[in-house]
C-alpha positions as CSV (number, residue, x, y, z in Angstrom):
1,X,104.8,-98.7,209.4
2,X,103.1,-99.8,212.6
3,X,104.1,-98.4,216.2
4,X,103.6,-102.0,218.5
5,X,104.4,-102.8,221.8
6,X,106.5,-105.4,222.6
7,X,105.1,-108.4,225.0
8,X,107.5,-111.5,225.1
9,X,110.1,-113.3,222.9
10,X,108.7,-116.1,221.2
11,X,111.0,-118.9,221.2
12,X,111.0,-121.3,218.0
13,X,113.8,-123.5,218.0
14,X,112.7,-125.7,215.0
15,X,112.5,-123.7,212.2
16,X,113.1,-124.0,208.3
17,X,116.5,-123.6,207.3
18,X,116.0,-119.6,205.1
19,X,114.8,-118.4,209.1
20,X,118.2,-118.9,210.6
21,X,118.5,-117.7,214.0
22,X,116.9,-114.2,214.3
23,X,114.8,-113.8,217.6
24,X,111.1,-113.5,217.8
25,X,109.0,-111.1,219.5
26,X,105.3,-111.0,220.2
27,X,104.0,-107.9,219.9
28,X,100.7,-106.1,220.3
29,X,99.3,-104.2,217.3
30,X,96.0,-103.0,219.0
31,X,94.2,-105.4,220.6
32,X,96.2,-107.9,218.1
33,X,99.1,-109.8,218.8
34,X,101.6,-111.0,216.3
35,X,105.0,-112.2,215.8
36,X,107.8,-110.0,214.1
37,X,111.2,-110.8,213.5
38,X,113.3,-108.6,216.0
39,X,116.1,-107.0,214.2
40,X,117.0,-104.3,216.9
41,X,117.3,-105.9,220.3
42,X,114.2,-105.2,222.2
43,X,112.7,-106.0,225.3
44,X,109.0,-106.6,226.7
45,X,107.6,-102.9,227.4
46,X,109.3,-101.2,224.3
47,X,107.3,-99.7,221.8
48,X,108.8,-100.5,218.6
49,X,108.4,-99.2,215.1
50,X,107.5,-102.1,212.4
51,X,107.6,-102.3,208.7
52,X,105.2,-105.1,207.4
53,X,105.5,-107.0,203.7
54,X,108.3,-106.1,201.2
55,X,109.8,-103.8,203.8
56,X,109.9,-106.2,206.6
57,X,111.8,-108.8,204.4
58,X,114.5,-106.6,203.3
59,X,115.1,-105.2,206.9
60,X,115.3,-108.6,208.1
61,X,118.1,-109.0,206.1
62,X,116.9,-109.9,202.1
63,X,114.2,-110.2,200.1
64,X,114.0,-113.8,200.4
65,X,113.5,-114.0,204.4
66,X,110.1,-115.1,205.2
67,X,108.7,-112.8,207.2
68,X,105.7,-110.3,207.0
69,X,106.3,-108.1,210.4
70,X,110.0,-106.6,211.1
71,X,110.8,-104.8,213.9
72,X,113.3,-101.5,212.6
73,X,113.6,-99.1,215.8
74,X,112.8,-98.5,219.3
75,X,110.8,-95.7,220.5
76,X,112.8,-93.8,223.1
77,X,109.4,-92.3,224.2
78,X,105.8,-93.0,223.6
79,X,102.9,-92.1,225.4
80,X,100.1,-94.1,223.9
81,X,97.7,-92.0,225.3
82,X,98.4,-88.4,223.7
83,X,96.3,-87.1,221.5
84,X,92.9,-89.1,222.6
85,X,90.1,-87.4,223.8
86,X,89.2,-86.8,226.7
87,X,86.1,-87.9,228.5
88,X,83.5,-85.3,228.8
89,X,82.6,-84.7,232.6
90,X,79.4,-83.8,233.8
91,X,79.6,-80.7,236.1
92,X,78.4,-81.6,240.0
93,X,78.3,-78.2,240.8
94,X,75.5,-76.6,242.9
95,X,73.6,-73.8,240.9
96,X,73.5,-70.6,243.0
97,X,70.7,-68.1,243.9
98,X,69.8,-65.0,241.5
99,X,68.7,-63.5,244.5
100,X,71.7,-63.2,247.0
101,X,72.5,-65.1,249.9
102,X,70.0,-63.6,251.9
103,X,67.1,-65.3,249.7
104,X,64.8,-62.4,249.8
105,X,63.7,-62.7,246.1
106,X,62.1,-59.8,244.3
């Protein structure tokens, strides 16, 4: 499985006669777009769950269908930035005096 986001439909209106009328999205895996087979409902912005070969047939509706990227679910919440690292900061502060504010030394 494969958590995508969704960019735009993807509008095909000549197709071969086994991919009936089931709407496209394009959708970014990465830095990767491709094209799934939306079988949910989803709009640009989702993030979507997506089963790829065998999988992604039968949830398009049979093991015939040709398709190799299904969409299955919609993600009610996603933040595709938890879990990375942070950057490391460098520290800008201003080292301070062993001997006091007064500067007298030893």
């Amino acid at each position: 499985m494969l958590i995508c986001q969704v960019l735009k439909p993807l509008v095909s209106t000549n197709r071969i006669p086994g991919f009936e009328h089931k709407h496209l999205q394009v959708v970014l895996d990465g830095s990767t777009q491709k094209v799934a087979v939306d079988a949910v409902g989803c709009i640009p912005g989702d993030w979507v769950i997506c089963v790829g070969s065998s999988a992604a047939r039968e949830a398009a509706g049979s093991k015939s269908y040709p398709s190799d990227l299904t969409i299955v679910g919609i993600i009610d919440h996603w933040n595709p930035d938890a879990g990375k690292a942070e950057p490391k900061t460098t520290s800008t502060a201003t080292p301070t005096s062993v001997d006091g504010p007064e500067g007298g030394g030893r």
